[in-house]
MARKOLMI-903031 format. One line per field, with one value per residue (C-alpha): residue number from 1; residue in one letter; chain; y, x, z. Coordinates in Angstrom, 2 decimals, padded with zeros to 5 digits. Layout:
<atoms>
n = NUM ...
res = A ...
chain = A ...
Y = Y ...
X = X ...
Z = Z ...
</atoms>
This chain:
<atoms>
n = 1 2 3 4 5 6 7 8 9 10 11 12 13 14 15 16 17 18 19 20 21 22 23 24 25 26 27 28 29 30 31 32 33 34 35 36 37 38 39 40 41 42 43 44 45 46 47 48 49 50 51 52 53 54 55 56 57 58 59 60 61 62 63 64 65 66 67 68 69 70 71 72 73 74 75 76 77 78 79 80 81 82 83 84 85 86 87 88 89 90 91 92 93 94 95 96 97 98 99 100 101 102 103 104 105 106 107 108 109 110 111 112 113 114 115 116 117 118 119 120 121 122 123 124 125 126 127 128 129 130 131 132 133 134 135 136 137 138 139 140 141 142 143 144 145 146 147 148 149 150 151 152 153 154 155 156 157 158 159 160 161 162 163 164 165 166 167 168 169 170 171 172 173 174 175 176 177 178 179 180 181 182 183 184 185 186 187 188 189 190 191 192 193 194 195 196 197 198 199 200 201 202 203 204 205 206 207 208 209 210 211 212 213 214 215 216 217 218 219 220 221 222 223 224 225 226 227 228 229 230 231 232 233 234 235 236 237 238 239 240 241 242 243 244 245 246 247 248 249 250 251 252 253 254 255 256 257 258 259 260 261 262 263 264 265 266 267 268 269 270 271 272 273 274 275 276 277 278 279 280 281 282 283 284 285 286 287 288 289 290 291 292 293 294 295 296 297 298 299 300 301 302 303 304 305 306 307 308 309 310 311 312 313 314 315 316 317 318 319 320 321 322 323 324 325 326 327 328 329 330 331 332 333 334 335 336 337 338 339 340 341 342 343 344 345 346 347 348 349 350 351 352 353 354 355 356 357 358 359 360 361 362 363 364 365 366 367 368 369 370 371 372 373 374 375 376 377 378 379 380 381 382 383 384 385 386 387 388 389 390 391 392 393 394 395 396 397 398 399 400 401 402 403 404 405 406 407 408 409 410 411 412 413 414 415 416 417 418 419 420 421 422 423 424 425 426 427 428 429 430 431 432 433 434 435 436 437 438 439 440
res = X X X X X X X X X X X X X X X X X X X X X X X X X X X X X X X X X X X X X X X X X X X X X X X X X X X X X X X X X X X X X X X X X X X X X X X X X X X X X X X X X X X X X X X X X X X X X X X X X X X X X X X X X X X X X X X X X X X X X X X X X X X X X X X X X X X X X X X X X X X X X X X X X X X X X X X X X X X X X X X X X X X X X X X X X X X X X X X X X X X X X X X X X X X X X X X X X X X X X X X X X X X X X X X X X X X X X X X X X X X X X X X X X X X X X X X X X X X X X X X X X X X X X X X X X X X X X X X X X X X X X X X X X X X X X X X X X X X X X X X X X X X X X X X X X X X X X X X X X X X X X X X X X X X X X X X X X X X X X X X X X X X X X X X X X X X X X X X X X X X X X X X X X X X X X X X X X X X X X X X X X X X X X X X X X X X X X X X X X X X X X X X X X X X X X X X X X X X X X X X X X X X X X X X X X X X X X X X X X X X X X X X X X X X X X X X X X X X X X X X X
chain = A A A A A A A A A A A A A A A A A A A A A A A A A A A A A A A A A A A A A A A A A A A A A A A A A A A A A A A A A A A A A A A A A A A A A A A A A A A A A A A A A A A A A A A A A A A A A A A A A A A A A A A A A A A A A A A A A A A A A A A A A A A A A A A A A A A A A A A A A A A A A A A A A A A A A A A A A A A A A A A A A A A A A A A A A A A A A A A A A A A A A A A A A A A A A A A A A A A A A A A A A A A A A A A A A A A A A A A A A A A A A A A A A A A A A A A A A A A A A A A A A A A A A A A A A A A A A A A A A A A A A A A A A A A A A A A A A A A A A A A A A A A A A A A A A A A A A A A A A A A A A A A A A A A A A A A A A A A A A A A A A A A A A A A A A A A A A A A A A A A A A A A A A A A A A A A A A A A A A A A A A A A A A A A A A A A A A A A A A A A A A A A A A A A A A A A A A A A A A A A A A A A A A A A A A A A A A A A A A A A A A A A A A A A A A A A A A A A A A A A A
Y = 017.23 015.22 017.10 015.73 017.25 016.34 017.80 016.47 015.84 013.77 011.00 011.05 009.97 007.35 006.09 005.86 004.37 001.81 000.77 000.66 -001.04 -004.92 -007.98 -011.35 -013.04 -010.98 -011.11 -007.73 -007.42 -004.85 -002.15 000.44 003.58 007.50 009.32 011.66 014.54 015.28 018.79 020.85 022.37 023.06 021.98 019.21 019.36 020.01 022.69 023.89 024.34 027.38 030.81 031.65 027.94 026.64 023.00 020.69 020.33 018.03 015.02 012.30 011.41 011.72 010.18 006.62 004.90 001.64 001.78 -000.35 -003.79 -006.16 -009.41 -012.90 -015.77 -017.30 -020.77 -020.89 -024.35 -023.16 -023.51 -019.63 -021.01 -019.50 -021.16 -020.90 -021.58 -023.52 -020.68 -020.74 -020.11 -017.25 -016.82 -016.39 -013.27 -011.83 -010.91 -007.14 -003.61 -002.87 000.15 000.43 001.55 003.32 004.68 006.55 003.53 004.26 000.68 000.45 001.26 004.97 005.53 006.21 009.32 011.43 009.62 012.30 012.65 009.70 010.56 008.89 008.84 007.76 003.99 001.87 -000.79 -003.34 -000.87 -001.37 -005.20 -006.70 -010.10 -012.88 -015.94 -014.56 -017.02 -017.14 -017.97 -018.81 -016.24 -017.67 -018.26 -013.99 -012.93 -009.66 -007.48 -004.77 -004.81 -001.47 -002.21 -002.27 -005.28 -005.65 -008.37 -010.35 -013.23 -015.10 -017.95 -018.85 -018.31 -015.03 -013.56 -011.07 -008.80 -006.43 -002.72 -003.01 -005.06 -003.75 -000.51 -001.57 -003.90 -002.33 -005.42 -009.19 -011.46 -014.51 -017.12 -017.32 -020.62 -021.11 -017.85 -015.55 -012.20 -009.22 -007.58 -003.85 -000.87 002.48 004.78 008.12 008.12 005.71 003.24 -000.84 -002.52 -006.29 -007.57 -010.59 -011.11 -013.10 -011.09 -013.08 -016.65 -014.67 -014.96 -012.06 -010.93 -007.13 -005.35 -001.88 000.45 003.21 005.75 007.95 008.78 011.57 010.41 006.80 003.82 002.86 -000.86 -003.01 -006.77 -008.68 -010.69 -007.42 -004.28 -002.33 000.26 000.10 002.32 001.10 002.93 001.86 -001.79 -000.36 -000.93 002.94 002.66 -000.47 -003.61 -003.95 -000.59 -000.61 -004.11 -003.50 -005.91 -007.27 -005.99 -007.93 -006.59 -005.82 -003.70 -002.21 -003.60 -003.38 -006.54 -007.63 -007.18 -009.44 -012.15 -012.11 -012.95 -015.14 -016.96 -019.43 -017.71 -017.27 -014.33 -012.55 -013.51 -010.71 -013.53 -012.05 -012.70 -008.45 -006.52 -003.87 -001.99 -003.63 -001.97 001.13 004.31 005.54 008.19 009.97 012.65 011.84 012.02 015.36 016.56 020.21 019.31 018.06 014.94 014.10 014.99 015.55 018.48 018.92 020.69 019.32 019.68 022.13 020.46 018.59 019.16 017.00 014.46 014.49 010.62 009.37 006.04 005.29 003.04 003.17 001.29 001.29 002.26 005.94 008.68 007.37 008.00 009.43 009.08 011.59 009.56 012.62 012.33 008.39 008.31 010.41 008.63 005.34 003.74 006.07 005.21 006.31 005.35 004.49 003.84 002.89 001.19 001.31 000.56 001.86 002.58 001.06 002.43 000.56 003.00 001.23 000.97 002.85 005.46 003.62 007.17 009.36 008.06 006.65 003.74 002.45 001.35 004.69 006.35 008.16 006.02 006.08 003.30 000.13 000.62 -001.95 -000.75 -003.07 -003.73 -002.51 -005.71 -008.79 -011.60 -008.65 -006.58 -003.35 -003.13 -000.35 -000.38 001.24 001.19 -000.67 -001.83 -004.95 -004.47 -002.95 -004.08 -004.41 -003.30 -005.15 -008.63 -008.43 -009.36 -008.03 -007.59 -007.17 -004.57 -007.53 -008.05 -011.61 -012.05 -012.42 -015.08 -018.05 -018.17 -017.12 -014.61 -012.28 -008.78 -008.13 -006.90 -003.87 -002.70 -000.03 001.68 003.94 007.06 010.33 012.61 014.18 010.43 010.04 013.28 013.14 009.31 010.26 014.08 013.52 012.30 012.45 013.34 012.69 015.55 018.21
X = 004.39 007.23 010.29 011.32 011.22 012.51 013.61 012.63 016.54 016.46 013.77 014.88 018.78 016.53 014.99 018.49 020.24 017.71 018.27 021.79 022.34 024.15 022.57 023.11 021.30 021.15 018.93 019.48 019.63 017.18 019.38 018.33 019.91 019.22 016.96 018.98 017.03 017.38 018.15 015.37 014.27 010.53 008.28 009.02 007.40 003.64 000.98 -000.26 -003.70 -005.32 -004.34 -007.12 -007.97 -007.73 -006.84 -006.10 -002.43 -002.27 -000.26 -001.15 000.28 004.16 003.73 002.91 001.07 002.94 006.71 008.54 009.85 011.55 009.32 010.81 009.55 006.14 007.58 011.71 011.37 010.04 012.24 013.42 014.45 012.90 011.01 009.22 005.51 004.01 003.34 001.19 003.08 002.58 002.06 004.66 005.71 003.84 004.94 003.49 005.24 006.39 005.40 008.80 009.96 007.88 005.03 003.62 003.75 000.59 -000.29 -001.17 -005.16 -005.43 -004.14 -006.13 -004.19 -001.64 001.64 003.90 002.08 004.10 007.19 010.40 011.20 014.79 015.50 015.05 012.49 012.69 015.38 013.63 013.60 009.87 009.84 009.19 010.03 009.38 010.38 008.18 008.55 006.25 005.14 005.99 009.58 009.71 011.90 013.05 009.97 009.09 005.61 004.47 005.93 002.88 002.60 000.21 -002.39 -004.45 -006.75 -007.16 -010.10 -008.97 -005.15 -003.69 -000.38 001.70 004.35 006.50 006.58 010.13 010.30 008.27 009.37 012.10 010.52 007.24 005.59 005.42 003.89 002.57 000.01 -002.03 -004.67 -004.38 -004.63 -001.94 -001.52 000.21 001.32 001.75 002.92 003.77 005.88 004.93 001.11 001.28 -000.77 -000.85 -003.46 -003.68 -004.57 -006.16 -003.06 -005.97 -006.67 -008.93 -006.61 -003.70 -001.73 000.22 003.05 004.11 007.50 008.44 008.64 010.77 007.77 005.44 002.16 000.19 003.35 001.92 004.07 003.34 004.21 004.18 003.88 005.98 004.00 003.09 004.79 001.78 001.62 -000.68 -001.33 -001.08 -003.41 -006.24 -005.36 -005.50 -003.60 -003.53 -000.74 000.12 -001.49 -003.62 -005.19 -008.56 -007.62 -008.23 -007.52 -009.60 -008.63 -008.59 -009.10 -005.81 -004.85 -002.05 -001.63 001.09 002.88 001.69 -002.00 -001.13 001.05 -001.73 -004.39 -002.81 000.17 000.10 -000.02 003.02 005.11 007.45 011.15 013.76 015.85 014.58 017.78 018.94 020.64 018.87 018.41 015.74 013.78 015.13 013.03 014.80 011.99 012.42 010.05 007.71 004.86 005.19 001.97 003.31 005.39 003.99 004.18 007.12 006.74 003.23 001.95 -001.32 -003.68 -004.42 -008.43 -007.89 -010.72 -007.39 -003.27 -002.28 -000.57 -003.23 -004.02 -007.19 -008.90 -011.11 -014.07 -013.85 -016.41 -017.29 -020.99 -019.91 -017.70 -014.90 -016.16 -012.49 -012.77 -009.52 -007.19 -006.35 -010.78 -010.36 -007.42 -009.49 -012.93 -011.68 -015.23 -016.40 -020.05 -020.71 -022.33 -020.36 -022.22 -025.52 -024.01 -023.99 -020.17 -018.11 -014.50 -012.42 -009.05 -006.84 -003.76 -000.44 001.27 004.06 004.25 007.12 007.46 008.33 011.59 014.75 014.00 010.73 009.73 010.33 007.54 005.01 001.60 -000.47 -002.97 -004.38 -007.38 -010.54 -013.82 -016.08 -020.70 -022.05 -024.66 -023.94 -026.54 -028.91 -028.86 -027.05 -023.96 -023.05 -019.61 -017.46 -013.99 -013.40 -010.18 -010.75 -011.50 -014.67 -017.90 -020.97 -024.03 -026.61 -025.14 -022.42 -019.83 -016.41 -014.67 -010.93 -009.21 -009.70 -013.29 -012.95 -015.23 -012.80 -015.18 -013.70 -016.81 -015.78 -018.17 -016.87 -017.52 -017.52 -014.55 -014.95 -011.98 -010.63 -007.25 -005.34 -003.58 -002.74 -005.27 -003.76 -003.12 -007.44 -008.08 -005.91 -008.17 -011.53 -011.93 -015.42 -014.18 -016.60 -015.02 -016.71 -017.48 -016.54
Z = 013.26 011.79 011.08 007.71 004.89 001.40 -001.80 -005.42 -005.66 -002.46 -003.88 -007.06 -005.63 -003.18 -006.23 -008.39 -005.25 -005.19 -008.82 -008.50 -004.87 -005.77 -006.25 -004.48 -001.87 001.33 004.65 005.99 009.62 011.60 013.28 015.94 014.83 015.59 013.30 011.04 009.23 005.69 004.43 005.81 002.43 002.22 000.14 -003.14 -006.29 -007.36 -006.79 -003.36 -002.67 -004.17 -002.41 000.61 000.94 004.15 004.51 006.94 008.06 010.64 010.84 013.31 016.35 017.11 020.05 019.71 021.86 021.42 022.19 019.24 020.25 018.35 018.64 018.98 017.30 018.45 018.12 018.90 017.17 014.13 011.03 009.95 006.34 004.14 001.04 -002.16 -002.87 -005.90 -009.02 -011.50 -014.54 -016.40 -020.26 -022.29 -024.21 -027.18 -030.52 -030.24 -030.40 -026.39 -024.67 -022.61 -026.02 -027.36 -025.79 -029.13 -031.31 -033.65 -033.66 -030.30 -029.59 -028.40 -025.05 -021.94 -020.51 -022.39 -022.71 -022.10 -018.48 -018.03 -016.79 -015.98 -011.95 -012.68 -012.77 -015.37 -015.84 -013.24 -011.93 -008.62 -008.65 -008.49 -006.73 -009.20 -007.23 -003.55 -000.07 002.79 006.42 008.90 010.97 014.34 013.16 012.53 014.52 012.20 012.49 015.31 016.69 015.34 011.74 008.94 006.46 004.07 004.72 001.89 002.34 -001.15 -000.98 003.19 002.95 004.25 003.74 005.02 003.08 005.13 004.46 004.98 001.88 -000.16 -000.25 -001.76 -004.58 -004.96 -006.72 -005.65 -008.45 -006.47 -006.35 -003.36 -002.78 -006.55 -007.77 -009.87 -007.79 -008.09 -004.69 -005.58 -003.23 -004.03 -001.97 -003.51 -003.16 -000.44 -001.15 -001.35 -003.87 -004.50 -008.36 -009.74 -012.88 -015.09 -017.93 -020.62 -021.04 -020.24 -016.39 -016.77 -014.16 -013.87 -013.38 -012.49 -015.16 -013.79 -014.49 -012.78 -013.68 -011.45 -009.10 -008.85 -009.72 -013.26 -013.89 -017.19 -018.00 -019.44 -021.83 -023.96 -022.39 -021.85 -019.24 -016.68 -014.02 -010.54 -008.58 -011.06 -012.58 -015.96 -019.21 -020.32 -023.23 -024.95 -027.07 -023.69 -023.47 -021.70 -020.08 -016.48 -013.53 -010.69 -007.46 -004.56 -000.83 000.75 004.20 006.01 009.59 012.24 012.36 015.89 015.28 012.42 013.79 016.60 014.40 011.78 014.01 011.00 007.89 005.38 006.01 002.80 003.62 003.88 001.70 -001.78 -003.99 -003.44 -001.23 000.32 003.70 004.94 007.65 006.57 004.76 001.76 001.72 005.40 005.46 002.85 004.36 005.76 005.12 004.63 001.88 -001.80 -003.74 -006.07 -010.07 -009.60 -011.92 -011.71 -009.33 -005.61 -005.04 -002.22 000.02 001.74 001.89 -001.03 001.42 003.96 004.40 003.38 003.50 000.13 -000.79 -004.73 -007.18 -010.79 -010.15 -008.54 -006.93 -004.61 -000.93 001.18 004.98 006.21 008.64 010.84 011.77 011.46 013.97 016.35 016.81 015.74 014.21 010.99 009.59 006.50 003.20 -000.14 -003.43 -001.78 000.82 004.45 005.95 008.49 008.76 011.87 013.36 016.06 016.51 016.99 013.78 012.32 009.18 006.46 005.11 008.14 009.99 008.71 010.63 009.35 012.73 014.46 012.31 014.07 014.27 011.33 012.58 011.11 009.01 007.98 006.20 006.44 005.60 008.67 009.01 010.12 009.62 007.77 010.45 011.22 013.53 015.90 016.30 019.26 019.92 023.10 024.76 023.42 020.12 018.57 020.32 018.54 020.70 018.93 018.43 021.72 019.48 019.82 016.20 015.67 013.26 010.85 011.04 013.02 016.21 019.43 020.56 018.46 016.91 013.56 013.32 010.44 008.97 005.07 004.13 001.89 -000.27 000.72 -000.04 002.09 000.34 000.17 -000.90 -004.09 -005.75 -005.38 -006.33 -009.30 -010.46 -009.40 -008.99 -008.14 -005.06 -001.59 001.67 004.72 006.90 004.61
</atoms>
C-alpha cells in the first residue's frame, strides 16, 4: 500500500507551482533521488463511500516486478535533436462571446452541466502550458526514459507515437497532427486518465488549451477559436458557442516505455525540449493515487460499488452503459473476457510499468501495468487468450499477441483495438453512473 498521502492544499500548491515555474527552453535531466513523503494527512477532498459499504481498498503491487533502469539509446548514432513535424493549421479565432470569461453569458446555447460545478483548480488558463508546437525524437536516440516509465501510445492511419508521462503531466494537452490528421493529446492527473481527440469539428480544426478548471475533478480544457468549455473526459463542448459539439475519440493506451520502444523502435517519441522549464520525470502529485485517500475538489457522491480511486479500465460507447473492468482483478489474472455493448472483447495486462501518481520519482511508482482491450476474434473466429511468458497465446489460432495486439510471429497478424480508457473509478462513475463492473 503506498504510503503517500496528500492534502487538498498540497495539489492545489502542485498545481500553482506548475503555473508559475519559468519559461525558456529547457531539457530537464532524469535524476535518481530518495522518495520523500508528503505530510501524512488522511484523506483529501470529496465524499467516502456510504457508511456500512464495504469496498475494495487494495492498491496493486509495491513490489515491482521489473527493477527501473535507465535505457540507452537503441541506435548511439542516432541524432538526439529534437524536431518539429508538419501541422495542419488550425482555424482562426471567432468573433463570439468566450467562455473563459464568462461562463453565464445568456447568448451562449444552454449549457450541458451546471456552470458553477465548474470550478477553478488554481492556475489560470493555459497556466499549465499545453504544447502547441511539440519536438520529437526518434525513439532509438531516447536515452532519458526508464524502462518501467508509462507513455501514452496512439496509432493514427499506420504512424504511432509516443508521449512521456513525464511530460505530460506537466502540460496535460499536446495539439498535434499525426499521418495528416489534427489531434489533441490530452492527460489528466486528477482522474488519471489519457484520451486522444480527433480536433475536426464541422470545417473547423480546432486546438485546445488548459483552462485552469475542474469539472467532477477532471481537467476541463477550452479552444481557442471560440472559448467554449469542453470537458475532457467526454470530448464535449458543455458551456460556450460550441455546446453539444462533441469530438471523435481516437484509441489511445498507457504503456511502459520499454514495451513501447520494443515494439515501435522507429516511431516518433515527444521531446523533453518543449520551450518550458519543468521537472521532468518528476511527480508533482506524490501520493495521489492512494487509493485510501479521495479525489481533489470533487463534490459529489462516489457509487460505493468501488473506493473512488480504485483503478478501473473502461469500454465506453454511445449505444450503452460504460462496461469497468477493476485493475486490482485485471493485474491479477492478466487476460479479462467480458462483453461490452453487445460485444465480445477481452482485457489484457502485462505488469511492468510504473504508477506517475505514487512516487516523487515517476519511475519509482509501484506497478500499475500496461493495459489493451481488444475484439476477441480474429479472422471471425473467437480467441482464447492466456498470459504466457511470451506474451498472450491464443489457443485456437497459435498466435502469440503482444500487450499491443501485434502477432510476435512477424506476420502482422493484429487484434482490434477497442478504446478503452484507464481511470479512477469516481471520474466514470461521476460521466456514466450506469456504469457495469465486472464481477461485482
Amino acid at each position: 500500500m503506498s504510503k503517500y498521502k496528500i492534502l487538498p492544499v498540497v495539489v492545489g500548491v502542485a498545481l500553482i507551482a506548475v503555473a508559475c515555474s519559468g519559461g525558456g527552453d529547457h531539457a530537464a535531466t532524469s535524476t535518481s533521488s530518495s522518495p520523500t513523503t508528503s505530510a501524512d494527512a488522511g484523506a483529501a477532498g470529496g465524499e467516502a463511500a456510504p457508511t456500512g459499504t464495504e469496498v475494495p481498498t487494495v492498491n496493486l503491487g509495491v513490489d515491482k516486478p521489473v527493477e527501473r533502469v535507465l535505457l540507452p539509446a537503441l541506435d548511439p548514432d542516432a541524432s538526439p535533436t529534437p524536431f518539429t513535424v508538419d501541422q495542419i493549421a488550425s482555424t482562426g479565432r471567432e468573433d463570439v462571446p468566450s467562455a473563459l470569461d464568462d461562463r453565464f453569458d445568456t447568448s451562449f446555447p444552454a449549457p450541458l452541466v451546471d456552470p458553477d460545478a465548474i470550478r477553478s483548480g488554481g492556475p489560470p488558463p493555459d497556466g499549465i502550458p499545453p504544447l502547441d508546437e511539440p519536438k520529437f525524437q526518434t525513439a532509438a536516440s531516447v536515452n532519458w526514459l526508464y524502462n518501467v516509465e508509462p507513455v501514452l501510445s496512439i496509432e493514427v492511419n499506420g504512424e504511432t507515437r509516443a508521449y512521456p508521462i513525464q511530460i505530460m503531466t506537466w502540460h496535460e494537452i499536446a495539439n498535434d497532427t499525426i499521418a495528416g490528421v489534427p489531434v489533441t493529446i490530452s492527460y489528466c492527473p486528477l482522474c488519471n486518465s489519457a484520451l486522444a481527440y480527433d480536433r475536426r469539428v464541422g470545417d473547423r480544426i480546432l486546438d485546445f488549451g488548459t483552462s485552469g478548471s475542474l469539472f467532477n475533478s477532471s481537467l476541463v480544457m477550452y479552444d481557442r477559436q471560440t472559448e467554449s468549455l469542453w470537458t475532457h473526459f467526454e470530448g464535449k463542448a458543455v458551456v460556450g458557442a460550441l455546446t453539444g459539439e462533441r469530438l471523435t475519440t481516437l484509441p489511445i493506451a498507457m504503456t511502459s516505455w520499454e514495451k513501447f520502444r520494443d515494439a515501435h523502435p522507429d516511431a516518433l517519441v515527444l521531446s523533453r525540449v518543449t520551450g518550458f522549464r519543468r521537472d521532468y520525470g518528476r511527480n508533482p502529485y506524490p501520493g495521489y493515487d492512494d487509493v485510501n485517500t479521495n479525489p481533489f475538489l470533487f463534490n459529489g457522491p462516489v457509487d460505493g460499488r468501488l473506493a473512488a480511486k480504485a483503478r478501473v479500465v473502461v469500454v465506453r460507447s454511445d449505444d450503452g452503459p460504460a462496461v469497468a473492468v477493476p485493475l486490482a482483478d485485471l493485474f491479477e489474472q492478466l487476460v479479462v473476457p467480458f462483453e461490452a455493448q453487445g460485444r465480445n472483447v477481452v482485457a489484457l495486462l502485462e505488469r511492468g510499468s510504473s504508477s506517475a501518481l505514487d512516487n516523487p520519482e515517476l519511475s519509482d511508482g509501484y506497478d500499475q501495468g500496461s493495459t489493451g482491450v481488444f475484439m476477441a476474434e480474429l479472422d471471425g473466429q473467437p480467441v482464447d487468450l492466456s498470459a504466457t511468458a511470451e506474451g498472450f497465446l491464443d489457443s485456437n489460432s497459435g498466435l502469440t499477441f503482444d500487450i499491443f495486439g501485434v502477432a510476435t510471429d512477424g506476420s502482422g497478424t493484429r487484434l482490434e483495438p477497442v478504446e478503452h480508457l484507464d481511470t479512477f473509478w469516481f471520474a466514470i462513475g461521476s460521466f456514466d453512473p450506469d456504469v457495469i463492473v465486472i464481477g461485482l
